[in-house]
N, C-alpha and C positions, 0 to 999 in steps of 0.2 A: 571606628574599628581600624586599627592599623593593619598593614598587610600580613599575610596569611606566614610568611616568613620570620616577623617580627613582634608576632603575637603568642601567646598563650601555648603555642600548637606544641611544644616541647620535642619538637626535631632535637635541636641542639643539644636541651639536655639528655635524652634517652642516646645518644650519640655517646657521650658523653661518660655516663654513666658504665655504659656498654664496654668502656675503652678501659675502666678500672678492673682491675683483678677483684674480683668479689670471693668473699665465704666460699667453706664448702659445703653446708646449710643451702644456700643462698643458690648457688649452681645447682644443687641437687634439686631443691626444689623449680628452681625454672627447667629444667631437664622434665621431672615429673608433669609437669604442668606441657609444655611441652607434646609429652606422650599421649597425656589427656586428649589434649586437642586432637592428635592424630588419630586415635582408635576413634572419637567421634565422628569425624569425617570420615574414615573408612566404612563407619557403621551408616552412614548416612548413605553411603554413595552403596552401600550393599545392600541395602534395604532397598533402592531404586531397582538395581539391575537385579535382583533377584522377585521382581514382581513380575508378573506374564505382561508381554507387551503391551498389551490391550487396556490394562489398570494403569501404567505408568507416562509420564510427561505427555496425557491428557491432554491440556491445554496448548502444546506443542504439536501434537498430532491434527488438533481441529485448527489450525495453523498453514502447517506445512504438513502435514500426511494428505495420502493420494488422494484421499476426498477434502482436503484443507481448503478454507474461502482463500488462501491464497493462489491457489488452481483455479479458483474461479473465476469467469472471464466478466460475470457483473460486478455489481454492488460488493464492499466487503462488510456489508455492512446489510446484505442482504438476510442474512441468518440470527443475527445478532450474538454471534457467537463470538465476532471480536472483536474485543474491546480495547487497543489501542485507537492510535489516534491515526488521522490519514497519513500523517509524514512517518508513521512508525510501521505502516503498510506500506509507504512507498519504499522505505528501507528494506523491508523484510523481503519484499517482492523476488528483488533477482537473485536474493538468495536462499530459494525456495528450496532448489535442488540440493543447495548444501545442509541445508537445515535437514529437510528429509533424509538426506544419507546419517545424519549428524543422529537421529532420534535414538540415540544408547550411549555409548560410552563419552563420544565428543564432545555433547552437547551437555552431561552431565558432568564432565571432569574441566569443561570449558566455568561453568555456573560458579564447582568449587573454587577457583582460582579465583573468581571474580568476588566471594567471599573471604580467601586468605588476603585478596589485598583489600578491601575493605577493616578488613582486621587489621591488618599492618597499620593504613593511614591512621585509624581512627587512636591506636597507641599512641599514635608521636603525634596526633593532634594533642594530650592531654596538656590543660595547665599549667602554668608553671607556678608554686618553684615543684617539682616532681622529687620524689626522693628516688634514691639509688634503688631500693628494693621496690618501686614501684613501675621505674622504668624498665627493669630486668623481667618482669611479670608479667606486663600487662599487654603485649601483642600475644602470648597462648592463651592467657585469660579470654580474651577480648574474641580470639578463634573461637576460642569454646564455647563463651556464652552466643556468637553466632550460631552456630551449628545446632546447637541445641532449642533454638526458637524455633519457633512454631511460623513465621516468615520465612525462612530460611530452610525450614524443613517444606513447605508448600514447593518454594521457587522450585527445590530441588524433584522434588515429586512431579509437579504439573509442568515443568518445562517453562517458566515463566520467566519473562526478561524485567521484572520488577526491580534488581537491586543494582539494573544499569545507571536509571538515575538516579540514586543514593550514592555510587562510585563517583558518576561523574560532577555531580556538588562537591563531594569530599574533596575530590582531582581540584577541580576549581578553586576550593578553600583552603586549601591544606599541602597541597603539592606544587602546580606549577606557578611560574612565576610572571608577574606582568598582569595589570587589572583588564586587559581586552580580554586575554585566553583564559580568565577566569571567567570571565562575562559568555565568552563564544560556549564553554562546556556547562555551566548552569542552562544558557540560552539552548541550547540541541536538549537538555534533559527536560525544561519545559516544552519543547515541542513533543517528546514522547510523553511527558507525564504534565496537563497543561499547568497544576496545582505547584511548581516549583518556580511559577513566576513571584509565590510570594519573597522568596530570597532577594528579586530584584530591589524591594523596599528593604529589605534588610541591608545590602549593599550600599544603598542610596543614602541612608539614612547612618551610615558608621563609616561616611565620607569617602567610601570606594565610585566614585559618581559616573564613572568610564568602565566601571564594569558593572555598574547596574543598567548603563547605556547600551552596553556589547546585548548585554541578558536579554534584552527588548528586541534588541535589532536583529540578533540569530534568532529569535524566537520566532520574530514577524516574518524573514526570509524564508525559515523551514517550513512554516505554516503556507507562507504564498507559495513556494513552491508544490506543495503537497496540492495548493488549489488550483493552481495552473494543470498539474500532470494529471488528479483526480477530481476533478470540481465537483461532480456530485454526490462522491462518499465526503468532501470537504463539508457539503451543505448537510448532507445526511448527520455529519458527526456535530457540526458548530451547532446549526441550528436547530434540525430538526429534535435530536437528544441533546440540543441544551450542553455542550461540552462532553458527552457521553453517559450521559444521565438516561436508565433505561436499558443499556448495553451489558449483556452478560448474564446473570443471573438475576432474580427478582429481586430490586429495591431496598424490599423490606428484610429477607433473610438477613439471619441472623449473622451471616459470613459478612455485609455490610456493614463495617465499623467505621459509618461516617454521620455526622450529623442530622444529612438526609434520610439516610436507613432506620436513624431512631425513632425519630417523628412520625415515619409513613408505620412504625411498630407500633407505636403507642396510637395511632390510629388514627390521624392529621392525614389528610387528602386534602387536591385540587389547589386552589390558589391561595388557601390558608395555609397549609403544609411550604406551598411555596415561597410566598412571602415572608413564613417566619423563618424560613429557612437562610433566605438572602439575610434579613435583617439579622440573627443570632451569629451567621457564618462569619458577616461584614464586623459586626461585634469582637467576636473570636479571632478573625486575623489582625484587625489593629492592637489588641491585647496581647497577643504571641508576638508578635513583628517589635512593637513598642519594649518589651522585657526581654526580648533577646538581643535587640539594640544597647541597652542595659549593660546584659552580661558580656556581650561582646565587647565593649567600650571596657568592663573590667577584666578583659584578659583571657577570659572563658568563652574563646569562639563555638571551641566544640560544642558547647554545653548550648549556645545562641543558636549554631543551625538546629541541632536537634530539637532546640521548644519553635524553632519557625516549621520543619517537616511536622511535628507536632500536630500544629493548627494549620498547615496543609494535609492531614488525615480527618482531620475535623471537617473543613470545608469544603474537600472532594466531594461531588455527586454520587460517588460511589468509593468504598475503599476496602479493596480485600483484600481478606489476611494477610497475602506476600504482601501487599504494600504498606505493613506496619513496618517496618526495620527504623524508623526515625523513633517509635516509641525507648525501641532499647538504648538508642544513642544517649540518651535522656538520663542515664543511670553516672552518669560523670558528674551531675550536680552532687552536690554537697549539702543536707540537710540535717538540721538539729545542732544543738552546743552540745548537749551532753554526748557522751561516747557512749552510752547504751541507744542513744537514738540513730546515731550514726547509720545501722546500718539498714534502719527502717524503708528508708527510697530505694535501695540498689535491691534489696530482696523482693519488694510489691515490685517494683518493674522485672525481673526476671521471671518474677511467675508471672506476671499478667502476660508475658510474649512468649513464654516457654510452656504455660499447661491451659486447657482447657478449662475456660469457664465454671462448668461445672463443680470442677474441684476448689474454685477459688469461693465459693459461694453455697448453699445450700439447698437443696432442692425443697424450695419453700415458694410458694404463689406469693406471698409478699414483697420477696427479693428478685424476682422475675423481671423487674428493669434494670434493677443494679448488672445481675447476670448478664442478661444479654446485652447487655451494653459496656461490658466492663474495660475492653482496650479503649473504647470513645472516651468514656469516660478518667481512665487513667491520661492520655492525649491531651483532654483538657484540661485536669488537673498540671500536667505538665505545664502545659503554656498560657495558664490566667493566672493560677493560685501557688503552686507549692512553693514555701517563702526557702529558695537557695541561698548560701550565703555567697555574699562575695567575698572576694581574695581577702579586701581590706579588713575582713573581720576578727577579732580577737579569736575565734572557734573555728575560723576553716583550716588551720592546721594543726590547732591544739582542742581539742575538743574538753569541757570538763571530763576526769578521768571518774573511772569505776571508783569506788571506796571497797577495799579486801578485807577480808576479816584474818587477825593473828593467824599463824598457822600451829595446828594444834598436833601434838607428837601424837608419834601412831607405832605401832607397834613393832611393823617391820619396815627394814630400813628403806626400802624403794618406794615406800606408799608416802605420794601420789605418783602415780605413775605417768601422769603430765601435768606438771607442776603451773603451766599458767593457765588451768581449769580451777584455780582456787576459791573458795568462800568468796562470792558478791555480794556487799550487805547493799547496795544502791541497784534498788526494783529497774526490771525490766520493762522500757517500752511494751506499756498495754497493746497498740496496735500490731508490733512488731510478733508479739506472745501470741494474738488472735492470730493471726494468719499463719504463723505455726503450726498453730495447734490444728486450724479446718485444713489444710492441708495433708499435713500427716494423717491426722484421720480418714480423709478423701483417699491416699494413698493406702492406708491401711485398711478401708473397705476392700476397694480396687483390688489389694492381693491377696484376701483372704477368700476374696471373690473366683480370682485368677487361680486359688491354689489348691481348688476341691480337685478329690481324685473321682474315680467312678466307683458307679456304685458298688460294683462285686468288692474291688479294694476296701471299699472304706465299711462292709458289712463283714467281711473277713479279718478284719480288725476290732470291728466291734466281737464277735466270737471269740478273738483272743483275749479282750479286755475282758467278758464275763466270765472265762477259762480259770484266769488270773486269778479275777476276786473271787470264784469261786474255790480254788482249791487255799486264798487266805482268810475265808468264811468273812468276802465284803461284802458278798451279791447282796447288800439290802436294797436295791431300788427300785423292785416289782413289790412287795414287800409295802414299804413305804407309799410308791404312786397309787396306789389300790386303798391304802388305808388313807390318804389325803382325799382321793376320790369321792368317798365313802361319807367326806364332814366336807359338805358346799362351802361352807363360811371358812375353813380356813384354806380351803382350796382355790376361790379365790382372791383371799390374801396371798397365798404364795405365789400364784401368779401374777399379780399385780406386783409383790413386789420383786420378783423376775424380771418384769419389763421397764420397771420404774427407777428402781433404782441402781440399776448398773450405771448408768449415766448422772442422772441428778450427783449423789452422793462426791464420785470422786471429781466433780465439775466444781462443786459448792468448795470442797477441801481446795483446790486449788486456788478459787476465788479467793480463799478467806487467809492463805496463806501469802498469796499475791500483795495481799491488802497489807496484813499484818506482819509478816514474815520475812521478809525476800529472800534471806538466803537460804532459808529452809524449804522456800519456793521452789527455789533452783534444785535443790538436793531431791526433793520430792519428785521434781519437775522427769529428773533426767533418771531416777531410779525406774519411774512408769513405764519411760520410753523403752530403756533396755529390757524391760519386763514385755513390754508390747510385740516387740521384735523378736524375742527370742521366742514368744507365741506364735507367730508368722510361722517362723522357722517349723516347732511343733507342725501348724496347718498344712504346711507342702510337705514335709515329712514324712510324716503320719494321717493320711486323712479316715474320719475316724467317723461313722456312725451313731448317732446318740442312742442310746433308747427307745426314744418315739417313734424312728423309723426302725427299727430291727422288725424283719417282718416276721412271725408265728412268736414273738414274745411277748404278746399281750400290754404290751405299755399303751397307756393311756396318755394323750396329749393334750393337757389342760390348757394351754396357754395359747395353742393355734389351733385345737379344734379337732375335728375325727379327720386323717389323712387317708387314702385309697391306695394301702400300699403297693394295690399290684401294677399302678401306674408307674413307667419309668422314672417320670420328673415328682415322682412323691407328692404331687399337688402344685399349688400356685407358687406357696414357701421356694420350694428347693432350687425353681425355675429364675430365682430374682438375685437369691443368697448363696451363698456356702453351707449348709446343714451339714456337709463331714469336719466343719472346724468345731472337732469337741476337744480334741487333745492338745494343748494341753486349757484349760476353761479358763478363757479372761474373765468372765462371769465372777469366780471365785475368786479368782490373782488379782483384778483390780479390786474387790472387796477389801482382799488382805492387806494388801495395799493402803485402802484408806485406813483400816485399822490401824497397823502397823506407825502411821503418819500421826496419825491422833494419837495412838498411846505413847511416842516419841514427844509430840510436841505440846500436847495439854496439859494444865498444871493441875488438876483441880482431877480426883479419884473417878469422882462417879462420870467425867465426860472421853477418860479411858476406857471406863466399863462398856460403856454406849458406842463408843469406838470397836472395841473387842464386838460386838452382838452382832452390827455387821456383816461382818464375814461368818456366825451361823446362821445366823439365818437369810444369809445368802447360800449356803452349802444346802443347807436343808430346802430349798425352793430349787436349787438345779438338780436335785434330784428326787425330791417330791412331783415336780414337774415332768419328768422324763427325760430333761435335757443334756443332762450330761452324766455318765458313770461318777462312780465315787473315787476312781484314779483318774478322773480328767484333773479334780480337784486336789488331789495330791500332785500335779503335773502344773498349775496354775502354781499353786507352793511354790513349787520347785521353781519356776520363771521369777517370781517375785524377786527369792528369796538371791536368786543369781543377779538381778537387776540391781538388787541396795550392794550385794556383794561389788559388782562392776563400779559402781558410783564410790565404792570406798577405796577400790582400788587408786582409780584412776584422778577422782577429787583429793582426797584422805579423808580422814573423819573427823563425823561430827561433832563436835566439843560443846562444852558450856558457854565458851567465851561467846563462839558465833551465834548461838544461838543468842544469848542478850544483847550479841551488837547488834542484831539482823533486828531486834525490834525498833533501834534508830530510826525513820522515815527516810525516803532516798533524800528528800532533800535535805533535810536534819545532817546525813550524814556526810555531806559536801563542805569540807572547807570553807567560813566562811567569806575568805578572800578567793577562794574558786567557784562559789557557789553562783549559780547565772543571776542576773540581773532582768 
């Protein structure tokens, strides 16, 4: 690895870049970007200071607050409340008083700084050759998607001093100059975090040999220091916890995203737990260390410390959540030839550090390892397996491109309204599609969840909607749920197919268009979402009462059973969900949806008809059922119908031609002098 000056790190060019008069696109957009960054950090740092004392910088408070172990005149390690290391107690110590005064504004506007230059380095570390518009970009960027992690929102909440040494490596590799003072600031960030001794072999091994030297020798002085001034929090921390294995929190939680914490989950104790732990760890660091030597050697240091902090998250005895910030650094590699793959790695790593597991995953007892384990596992994915390319490769600056389909005239002159959303006929990254999709629908649980109103609202709504169809003679849905009642067998068919195929159906169309179709995928794809959304909007809007719970209007509720209306929370249902998202009924709008898609895209009479049946006898089941009025279902219409509306605006429309090239396969449709090898 050559030095940190003369590598990869794109100081020069981003300089460079910088000093050219750019676009006014191009200014406009880093300006926006920019702003981005700022209203996030605003919102971070107000989201602290508007918590009541007592909830906020936590971990700072059991620290340096008036009862903090650093007040205490034993053991710091008496409580096990902290879990630094001795020398980062011996630091913290005489500056107790200041930290204490510091627990509000200082101490959190001290945190952001030390996130905007992490941000800063980590820009002009990028690669080279860097183009203009990425240099101009990529330190708001780069703010932004700090701020927004879920590392960086902890530090800042708990008062945690985790991303000092992530700064002070970066500092070391990327900023100052001279391999000693690189060695002496890696060397102090292992003495507070022991796990960034692995750098030392990284250093050693990409011929910086004086500052894998420095890394050991401030490491061992910090350490002996710490044992001179405290020898028996030194022996409490080395030996008695093992490097602080034990310290903080229990092990096994889930908030433990280390090697150790999965094993002792999956239910490995005692000196099997521990043996396989050393052996898999020892495994895992020579594998990260070995492949970052690699990339580092081709030019891509940034990308080499972040898969080595990597496999020091892996091998930590313990590692919480603030101390993932090396997972995100990891988002600079470059993976896939094709340009639909491209953006596969930088999306999985921003949700793995930015949202909650849960949304990444499914609440299924099956997937219950992958879940809890899922930044570990991304970690190790980083630093054994995911194949990056190097510089040298024909795809890391030219990726095979998309294949577009002709553009087909449209009617009025502005449609498409952003003209590089054109016809795709080369399929999308399946992985890329999946994690999309659980996603946004995580997300669209979440706010349709977040978006119920209360009950008076959303029952005084429901009166206006009977009001409605009663004076335009719709009210059939007592009428109807009384007469379905009344024949068991088809009552419950219709509930069954109420609960069955809202999902199945427009999952399967997807699938089959994925497969068959791409670009009608995409057009499908993006008509849903706008339909989905402007549903949302309906559910906070308008929160609406169905039927079932209107209480003296005698509906019957087939599909969850007899409710207690005079109960607040309407039963167990109301207490989990949103029961006032009737208005306007995705039940029906995704229906139409699939219809609409099928009698668009099948060739063949009777598999339109069967398309068209769908959405009635889905209309006829959300209100045979109780679940929704018959203008929820004219309101679901309406969503739909504005969704293919938006996708035609903003795509243009769909034509013959795309339609017959999109049956091409992606790889069919790749040049075959571009096509991968």
């Amino acid at each position: 690895m050559t030095d940190a000056e003369h590598s990869g790190a794109g100081a020069g060019a981003f300089g460079a870049a910088a000093g050219h008069p750019a676009g006014a696109r191009l200014h406009a957009a880093r300006l926006g970007l920019w702003l981005i960054a700022g209203v996030l950090a605003v919102r971070q740092v107000a989201a602290v200071l508007t918590t009541p004392p007592g909830q906020r910088l936590t971990d700072l408070e059991t620290w340096a607050g008036p009862e903090g172990v650093l007040h205490v005149k034993g053991s710091l390690y008496d409580s096990t409340r902290f879990t630094g290391t001795p020398f980062s107690g011996l630091v913290l110590k005489p500056l107790t008083k200041a930290a204490e005064d510091a627990l509000g504004w200082g101490w959190i506007f001290g945190t952001l700084l030390l996130v905007v230059a992490l941000g800063l380095i980590a820009a002009r570390a990028l690669p080279h050759p860097v183009g203009r518009r990425t240099s101009l970009l990529a330190a708001p960027v780069a703010i932004s998607l700090l701020m927004v992690s879920l590392p960086v929102r902890n530090a800042l909440w708990l008062g945690q001093t985790s991303i000092i040494p992530v700064l002070l490596v970066l500092l070391g590799c990327f900023v100052v100059r001279g391999q000693r003072t690189t060695g002496a600031l890696i060397g102090v960030a292992a003495a507070i975090q022991p796990t960034m001794l692995l750098f030392a072999p990284l250093l050693w091994f990409t011929d910086r040999r004086k500052a894998a030297a420095s890394t050991g020798a401030v490491f061992a002085a910090c350490t002996a220091l710490a044992w001179a001034a405290l020898p028996h929090d030194s022996y409490t921390y080395w030996v008695h916890h093992m490097a602080g294995a034990g310290l903080g929190g229990r092990a096994d939680a889930l908030a433990n995203q280390s090697l150790h914490g999965a094993l002792l989950r999956l239910g490995l104790t005692g000196p099997l737990e521990i043996s396989l732990f050393l052996a898999l760890g020892t495994v895992i660091a020579v594998l990260g260390v070995r492949r970052a030597v690699r990339y580092a050697r081709d030019g891509q240091l940034l990308l080499a410390v972040a898969l080595t902090g990597c496999a020091a998250i892996a091998v930590s005895p313990t590692t919480w959540q603030h101390q993932l910030l090396w997972m995100l650094l990891a988002v600079v590699g470059r993976v896939g030839r094709r340009a639909c793959d491209r953006y596969v790695w930088p999306v999985a790593v921003v949700l793995v550090t930015a949202l909650p597991a849960k949304m990444l995953l499914p609440n299924t007892a099956v997937v219950y390892p992958l879940r809890d384990n899922v930044v570990l596992l991304a970690a190790l994915a980083a630093a054994t397996a995911v194949p990056f390319l190097s510089r040298t490769s024909e795809h890391y600056q030219r990726p095979v491109p998309a294949q577009y389909a002709d553009e087909v005239p449209a009617r009025w002159k502005r449609v498409p309204l952003v003209p590089f959303l054109r016809r795709v006929l080369t399929r999308p990254n399946l992985l890329l599609e999946l994690l999309l999709i659980r996603v946004t629908y995580a997300a669209y649980a979440q706010v349709r969840l977040v978006a119920r109103g209360d009950r008076a609202t959303a029952e005084a709504h429901g009166h206006q909607i009977h009001s409605v169809e009663h004076a335009l003679h719709l009210d059939i849905e007592h009428r109807v749920n009384h007469t379905v009642v009344g024949l068991p067998g088809l009552s419950h068919f219709l509930s069954f197919y109420y609960e069955t195929f809202h999902f199945v159906v427009p999952l399967t169309i997807l699938a089959v268009l994925y497969a068959r179709r791409p670009a009608d995928y995409r057009w499908a794809r993006a008509a849903l979402g706008f339909a989905t959304l402007l549903g949302l909007l309906g559910f906070w809007l308008y929160p609406l009462a169905p039927p079932r719970l209107m209480p003296g209007f005698g509906f019957v509720d087939t599909v969850h059973g007899v409710q207690d209306l005079a109960k607040p929370d309407y039963g167990a249902m109301t207490a989990v969900t949103n029961q006032y998202a009737a208005m306007p009924s995705l039940h029906f709008g995704w229906s139409l949806w699939c219809g609409i898609v099928i009698a668009v895209v099948a060739r063949r009479w009777w598999m339109k008809v069967l398309g068209l049946l769908h959405p009635l006898f889905t209309v006829c089941a959300i209100v045979a059922t109780a679940n929704h009025w018959v203008l929820d279902a004219v309101g679901g219409a309406v969503v739909v119908g504005t969704g293919f509306g938006l996708t035609h605006l903003l795509q243009g429309p769909r034509g013959r031609t795309v339609t017959a090239a999109s049956e091409i396969g992606s790889e069919a449709a790749v040049p075959k002098d571009r096509a991968p090898r």
